[in-house]
C-alpha positions as CSV (number, residue, x, y, z in Angstrom):
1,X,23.4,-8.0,-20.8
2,X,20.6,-6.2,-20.0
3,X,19.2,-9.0,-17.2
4,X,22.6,-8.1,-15.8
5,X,22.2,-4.1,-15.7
6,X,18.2,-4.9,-14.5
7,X,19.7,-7.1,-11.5
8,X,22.7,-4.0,-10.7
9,X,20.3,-1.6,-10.8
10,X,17.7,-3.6,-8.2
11,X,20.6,-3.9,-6.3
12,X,20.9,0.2,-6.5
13,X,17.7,0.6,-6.0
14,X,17.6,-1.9,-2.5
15,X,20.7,0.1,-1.5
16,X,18.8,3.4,-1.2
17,X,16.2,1.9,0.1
18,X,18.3,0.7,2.9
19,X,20.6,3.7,3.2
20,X,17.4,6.1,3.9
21,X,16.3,3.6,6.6
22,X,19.1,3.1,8.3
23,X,19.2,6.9,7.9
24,X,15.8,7.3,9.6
25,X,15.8,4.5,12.2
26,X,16.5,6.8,15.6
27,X,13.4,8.6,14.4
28,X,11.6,5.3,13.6
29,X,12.2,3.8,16.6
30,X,11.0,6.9,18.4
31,X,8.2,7.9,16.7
32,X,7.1,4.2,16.4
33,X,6.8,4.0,20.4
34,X,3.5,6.1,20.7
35,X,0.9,6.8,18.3
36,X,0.9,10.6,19.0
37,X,4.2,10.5,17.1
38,X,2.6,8.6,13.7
39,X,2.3,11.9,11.7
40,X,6.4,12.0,12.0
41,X,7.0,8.3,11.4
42,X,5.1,8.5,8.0
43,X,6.3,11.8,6.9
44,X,9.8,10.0,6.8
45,X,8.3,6.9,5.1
46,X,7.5,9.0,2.5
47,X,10.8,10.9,2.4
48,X,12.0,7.0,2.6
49,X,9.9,5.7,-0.2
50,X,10.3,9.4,-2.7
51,X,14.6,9.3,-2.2
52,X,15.5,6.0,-3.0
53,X,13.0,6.3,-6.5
54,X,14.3,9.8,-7.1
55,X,18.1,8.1,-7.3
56,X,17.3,4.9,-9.0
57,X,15.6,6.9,-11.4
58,X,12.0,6.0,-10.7
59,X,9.4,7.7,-10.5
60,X,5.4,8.1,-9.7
61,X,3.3,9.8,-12.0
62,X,0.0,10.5,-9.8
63,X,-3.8,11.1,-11.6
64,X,-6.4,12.3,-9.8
65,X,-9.9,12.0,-10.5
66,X,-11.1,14.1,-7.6
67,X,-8.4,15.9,-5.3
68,X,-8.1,14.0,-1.5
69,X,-9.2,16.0,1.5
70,X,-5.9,15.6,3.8
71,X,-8.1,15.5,7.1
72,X,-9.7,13.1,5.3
73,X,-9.8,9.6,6.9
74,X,-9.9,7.0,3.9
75,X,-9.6,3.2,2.9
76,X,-6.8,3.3,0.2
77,X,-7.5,-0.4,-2.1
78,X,-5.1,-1.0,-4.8
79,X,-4.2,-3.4,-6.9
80,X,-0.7,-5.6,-5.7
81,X,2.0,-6.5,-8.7
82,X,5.2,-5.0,-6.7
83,X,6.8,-4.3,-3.5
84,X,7.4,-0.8,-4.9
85,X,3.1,-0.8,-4.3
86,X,4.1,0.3,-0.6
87,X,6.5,2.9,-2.0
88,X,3.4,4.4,-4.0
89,X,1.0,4.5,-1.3
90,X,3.4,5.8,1.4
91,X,3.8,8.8,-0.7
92,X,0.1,8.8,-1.5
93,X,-1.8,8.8,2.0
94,X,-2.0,11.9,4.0
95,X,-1.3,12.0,8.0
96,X,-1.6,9.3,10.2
97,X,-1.9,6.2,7.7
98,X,-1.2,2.4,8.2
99,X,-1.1,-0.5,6.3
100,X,-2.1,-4.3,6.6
101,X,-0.6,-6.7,5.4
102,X,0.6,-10.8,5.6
103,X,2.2,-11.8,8.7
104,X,5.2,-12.2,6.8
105,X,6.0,-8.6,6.4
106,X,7.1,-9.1,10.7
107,X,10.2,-10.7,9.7
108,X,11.4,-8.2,6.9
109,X,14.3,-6.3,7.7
110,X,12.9,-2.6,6.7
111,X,9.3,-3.1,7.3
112,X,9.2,-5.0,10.1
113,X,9.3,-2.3,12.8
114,X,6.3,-0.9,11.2
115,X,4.3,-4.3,11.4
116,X,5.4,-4.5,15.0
117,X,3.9,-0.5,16.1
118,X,1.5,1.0,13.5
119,X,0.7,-1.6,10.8
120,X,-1.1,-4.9,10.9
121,X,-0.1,-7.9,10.4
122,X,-2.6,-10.4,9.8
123,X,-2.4,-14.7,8.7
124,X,-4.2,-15.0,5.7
125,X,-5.2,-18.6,6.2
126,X,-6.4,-17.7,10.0
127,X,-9.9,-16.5,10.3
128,X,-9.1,-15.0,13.6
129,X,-6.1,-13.3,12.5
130,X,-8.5,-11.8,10.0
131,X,-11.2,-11.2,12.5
132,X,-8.7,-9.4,15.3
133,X,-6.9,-7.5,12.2
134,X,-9.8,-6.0,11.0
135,X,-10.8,-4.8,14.5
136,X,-8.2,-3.1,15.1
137,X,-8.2,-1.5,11.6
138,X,-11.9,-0.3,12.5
139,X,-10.1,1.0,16.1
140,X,-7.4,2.7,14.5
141,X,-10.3,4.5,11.4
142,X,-12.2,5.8,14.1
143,X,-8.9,7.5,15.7
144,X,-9.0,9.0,12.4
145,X,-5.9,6.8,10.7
146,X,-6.6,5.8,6.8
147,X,-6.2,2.5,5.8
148,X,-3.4,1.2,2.8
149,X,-4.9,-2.0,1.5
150,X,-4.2,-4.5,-1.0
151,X,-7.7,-6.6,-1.6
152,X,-6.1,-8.8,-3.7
153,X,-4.1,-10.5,-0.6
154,X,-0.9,-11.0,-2.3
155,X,1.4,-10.9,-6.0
156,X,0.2,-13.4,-8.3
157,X,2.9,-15.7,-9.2
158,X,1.1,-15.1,-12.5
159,X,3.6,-12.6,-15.5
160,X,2.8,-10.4,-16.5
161,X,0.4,-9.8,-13.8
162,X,-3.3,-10.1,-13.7
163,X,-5.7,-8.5,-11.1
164,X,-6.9,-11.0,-9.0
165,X,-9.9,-12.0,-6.8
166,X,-10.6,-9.5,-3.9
167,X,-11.0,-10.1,-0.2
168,X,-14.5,-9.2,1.6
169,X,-12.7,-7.7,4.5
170,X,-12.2,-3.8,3.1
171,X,-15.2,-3.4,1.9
172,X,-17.4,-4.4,4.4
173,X,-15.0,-2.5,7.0
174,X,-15.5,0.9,4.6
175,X,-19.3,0.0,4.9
176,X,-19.2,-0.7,8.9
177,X,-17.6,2.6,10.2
178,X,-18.7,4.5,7.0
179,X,-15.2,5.1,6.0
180,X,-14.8,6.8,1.9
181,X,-13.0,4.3,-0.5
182,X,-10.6,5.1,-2.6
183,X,-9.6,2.9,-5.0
184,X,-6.2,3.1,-6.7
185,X,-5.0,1.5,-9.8
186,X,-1.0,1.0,-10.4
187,X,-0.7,0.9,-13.8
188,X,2.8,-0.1,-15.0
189,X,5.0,-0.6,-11.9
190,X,4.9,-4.3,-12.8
191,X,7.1,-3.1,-15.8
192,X,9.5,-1.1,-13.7
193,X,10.0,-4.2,-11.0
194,X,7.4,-7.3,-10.5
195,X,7.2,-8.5,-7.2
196,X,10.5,-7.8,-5.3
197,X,12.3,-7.9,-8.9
198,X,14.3,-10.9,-7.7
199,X,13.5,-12.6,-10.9
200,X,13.5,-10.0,-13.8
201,X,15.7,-7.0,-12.0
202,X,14.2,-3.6,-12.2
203,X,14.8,-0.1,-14.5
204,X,14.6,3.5,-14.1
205,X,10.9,4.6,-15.7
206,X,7.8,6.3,-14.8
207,X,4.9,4.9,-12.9
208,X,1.6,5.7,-13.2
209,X,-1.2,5.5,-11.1
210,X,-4.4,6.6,-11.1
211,X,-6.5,7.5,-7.6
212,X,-10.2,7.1,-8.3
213,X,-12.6,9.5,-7.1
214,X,-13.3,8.4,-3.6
215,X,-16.5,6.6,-2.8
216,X,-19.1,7.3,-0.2
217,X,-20.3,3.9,1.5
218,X,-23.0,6.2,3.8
219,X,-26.2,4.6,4.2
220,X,-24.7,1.2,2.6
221,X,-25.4,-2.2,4.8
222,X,-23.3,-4.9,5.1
223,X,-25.5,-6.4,1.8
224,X,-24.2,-3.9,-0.3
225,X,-20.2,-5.3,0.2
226,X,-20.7,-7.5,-2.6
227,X,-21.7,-5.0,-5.1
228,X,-19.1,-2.6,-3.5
229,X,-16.2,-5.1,-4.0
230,X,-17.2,-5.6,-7.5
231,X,-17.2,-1.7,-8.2
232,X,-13.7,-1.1,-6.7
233,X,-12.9,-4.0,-9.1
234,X,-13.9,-3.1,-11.9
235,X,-12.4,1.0,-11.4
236,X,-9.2,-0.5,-11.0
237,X,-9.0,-3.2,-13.4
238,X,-10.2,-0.6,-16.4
239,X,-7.3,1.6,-15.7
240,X,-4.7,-1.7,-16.1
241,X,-6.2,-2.6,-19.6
């Protein structure tokens, strides 16, 4: 019985989600055509990512360790156990934001006008998918756009879920155009829905996450990524223990 109410109330929850974006599309599909128009396409992604929680019931609990500046330009790297992730971080990020993410993401019925205009899409098995993304990240950071990452690549087809090993490519991008870091640690969401809660449903609750103070990578050199990664790492892993 209660697999049955998860899966009903997944269902809910995708049918805000979808409601809201069909909602928001004319000003999607305006605001997605020219990047002077960004700061309106993600003010509605977070009215699209806060709406749909508020009526399903779930919600984000945000801790700060240090308050963001919102002219800020900043790599957001959190850990990855749920689609809601992108929900959180929408609603996180300040101004003109953007995400990469796996190619994948092109083909998705919500995000995939966002993959095609101001995210990135990248091949994870491609080195020159990599190499091209991650240029154009360091483009769009010096436009002033923050970064939404996930280091880890991907959810773990391990439950419940364990952080895994982190990509090179943030950190040495933070270090490169001497970009703060901010590492973010979602605690619980894998409670409220794992991965895209096909399998276990989801339930109404609270998230919490926890947004590290931000870190400075001036006068770091490309030898310091290593010991950067492994920092960011270790933040965000003490906060899900």
């Amino acid at each position: 019985m209660i697999k049955f109410l998860k899966q009903i109330h997944r269902l809910w929850f995708l049918f805000w989600i979808l409601f809201f974006f069909l909602l928001f599309y004319p000003v999607y599909f305006l605001t997605s055509r020219s990047p002077k128009y960004y700061g309106i396409l993600n003010f509605f992604r977070k009215a699209n990512s806060f709406f749909p929680g508020f009526f399903s019931g779930v919600f984000f609990s945000y801790h700060f360790e240090e308050k963001l500046e919102a002219k800020q330009t900043y790599i957001y790297c959190a850990n990855h156990s749920s689609n809601l992730d992108i929900m959180v971080l929408c609603i996180l990020a300040k101004g003109k934001y953007h995400f990469m993410g796996k190619d994948e993401l092109l083909n998705n019925p919500v995000l995939s006008i966002f993959f095609r205009t101001i995210d990135i899409s990248v091949k994870r098995e491609s080195k020159i998918s990599a190499f091209r993304a991650f240029k154009k990240a360091g483009e769009n950071l010096e436009k002033g756009m923050s970064l939404i990452i996930f280091p880890e690549g991907k959810i773990d087809d391990h439950y419940p879920p364990k952080l895994g090993e982190f990509k090179n490519g943030p950190f040495r991008l933070a270090i490169d155009k001497n970009i703060p870091l901010v590492p973010v640690s979602i605690a619980n969401i894998w409670q409220i829905s794992w991965d895209d809660g096909a399998k276990y449903g989801s339930k109404p609750g609270i998230c919490d996450i926890y947004i590290h103070k931000p870190i400075n990578t001036e006068g770091l050199t490309a030898d310091d990524s290593d010991l950067l990664k492994e920092q960011v790492y270790k933040l965000i892993d003490r906060k899900l223990i």
